[in-house]
C-alpha positions as CSV (number, residue, x, y, z in Angstrom):
1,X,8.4,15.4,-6.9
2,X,11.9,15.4,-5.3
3,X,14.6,12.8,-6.7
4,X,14.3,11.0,-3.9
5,X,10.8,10.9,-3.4
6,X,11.2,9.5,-7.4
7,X,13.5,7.0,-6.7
8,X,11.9,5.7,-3.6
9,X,8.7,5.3,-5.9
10,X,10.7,3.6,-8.7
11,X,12.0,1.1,-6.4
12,X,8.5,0.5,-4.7
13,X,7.1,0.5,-8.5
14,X,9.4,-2.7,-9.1
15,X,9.6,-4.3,-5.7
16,X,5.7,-4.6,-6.5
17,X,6.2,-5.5,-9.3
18,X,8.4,-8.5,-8.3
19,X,5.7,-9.1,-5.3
20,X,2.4,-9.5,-7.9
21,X,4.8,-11.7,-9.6
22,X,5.7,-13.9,-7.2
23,X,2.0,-14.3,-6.3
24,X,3.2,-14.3,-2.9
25,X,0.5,-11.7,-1.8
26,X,-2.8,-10.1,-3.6
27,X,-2.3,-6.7,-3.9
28,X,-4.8,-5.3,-1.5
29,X,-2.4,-6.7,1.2
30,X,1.1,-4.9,-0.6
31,X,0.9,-2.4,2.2
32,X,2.9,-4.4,4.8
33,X,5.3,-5.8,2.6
34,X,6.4,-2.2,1.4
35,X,6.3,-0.7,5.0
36,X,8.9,-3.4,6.1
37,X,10.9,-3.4,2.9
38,X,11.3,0.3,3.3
39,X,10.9,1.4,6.0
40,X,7.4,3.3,5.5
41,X,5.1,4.1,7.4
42,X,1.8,3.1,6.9
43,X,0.4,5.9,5.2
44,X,3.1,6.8,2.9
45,X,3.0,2.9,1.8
46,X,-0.5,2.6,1.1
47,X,-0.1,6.2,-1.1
48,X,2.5,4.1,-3.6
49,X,1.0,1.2,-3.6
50,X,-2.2,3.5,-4.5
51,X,-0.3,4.9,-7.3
52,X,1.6,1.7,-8.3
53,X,-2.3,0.5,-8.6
54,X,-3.4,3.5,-10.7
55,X,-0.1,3.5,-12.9
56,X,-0.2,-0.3,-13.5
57,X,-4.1,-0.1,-14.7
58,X,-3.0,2.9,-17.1
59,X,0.1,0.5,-18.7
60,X,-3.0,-2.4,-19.3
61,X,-5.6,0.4,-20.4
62,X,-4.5,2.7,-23.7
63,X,-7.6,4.6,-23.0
64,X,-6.8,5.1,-19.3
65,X,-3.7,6.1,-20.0
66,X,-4.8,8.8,-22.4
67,X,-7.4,9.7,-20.2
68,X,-5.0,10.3,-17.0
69,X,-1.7,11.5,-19.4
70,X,-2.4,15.1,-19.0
71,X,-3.6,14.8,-14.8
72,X,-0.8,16.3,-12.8
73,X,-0.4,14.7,-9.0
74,X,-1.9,16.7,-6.3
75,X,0.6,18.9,-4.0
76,X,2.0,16.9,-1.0
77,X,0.6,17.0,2.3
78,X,2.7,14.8,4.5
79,X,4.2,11.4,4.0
80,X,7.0,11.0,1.6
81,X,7.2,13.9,-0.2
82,X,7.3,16.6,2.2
83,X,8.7,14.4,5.1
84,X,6.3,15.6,7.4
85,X,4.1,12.6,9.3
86,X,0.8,12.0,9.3
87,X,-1.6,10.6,11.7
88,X,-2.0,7.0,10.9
89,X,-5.3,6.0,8.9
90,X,-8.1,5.0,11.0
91,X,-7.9,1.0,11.8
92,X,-4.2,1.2,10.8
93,X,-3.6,-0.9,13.6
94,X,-5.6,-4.0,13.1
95,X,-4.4,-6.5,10.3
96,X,-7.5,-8.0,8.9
97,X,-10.8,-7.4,9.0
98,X,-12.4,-8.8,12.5
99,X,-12.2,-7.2,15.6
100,X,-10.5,-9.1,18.5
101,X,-7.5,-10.4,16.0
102,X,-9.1,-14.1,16.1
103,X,-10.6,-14.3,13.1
104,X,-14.1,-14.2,14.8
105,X,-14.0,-17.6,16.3
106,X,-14.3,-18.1,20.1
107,X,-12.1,-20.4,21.7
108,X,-12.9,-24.2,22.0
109,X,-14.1,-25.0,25.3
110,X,-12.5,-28.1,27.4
111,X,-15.3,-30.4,28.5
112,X,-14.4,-31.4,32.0
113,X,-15.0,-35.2,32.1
């Protein structure tokens, strides 16, 4: 890993820290927040907060943490690292989980008196 590639992880590692603390968002929803704090996009975002997720469960779990100690990270192949892009991830356009972006509900109808 680069040093800037570490220190861009170190600084995502403790702005989600801060964010979990705050309870301002659950974590499954991080990836925004980091992409507009950093400037990410949304792949290389959802790869640290991926890893933030991993390392925070290992500082909780002793036995995860022994487990994973020895388990080197897998070569890069786009996004941060090797500052190549990446296609986006399939749906990384929508924010949420319905299709038409209105929460499933139809509009109210008028009712013409």
């Amino acid at each position: 890993m680069s040093k800037h590639a570490a220190h861009l992880r170190a600084r995502v590692f403790r702005f989600l820290d801060r964010l979990r603390s705050r309870g301002r968002s659950n974590m499954y929803g991080a990836v925004p927040y980091v992409m507009r704090e950093f400037s990410l996009e949304r792949l290389a975002a959802f790869e640290l907060v991926c890893a933030w997720v991993d390392h925070d469960a290992a500082r909780h779990d002793p036995a995860r943490e022994e487990a994973t100690r020895d388990i080197q990270p897998a070569p890069a192949r786009g996004g941060i690292a090797s500052g190549r892009s990446r296609p986006a991830a399939v749906g990384a356009g929508r924010v949420g989980g319905t299709r038409g972006g209105r929460g499933g509900r139809k509009p109210a109808r008028s009712r013409a008196a």
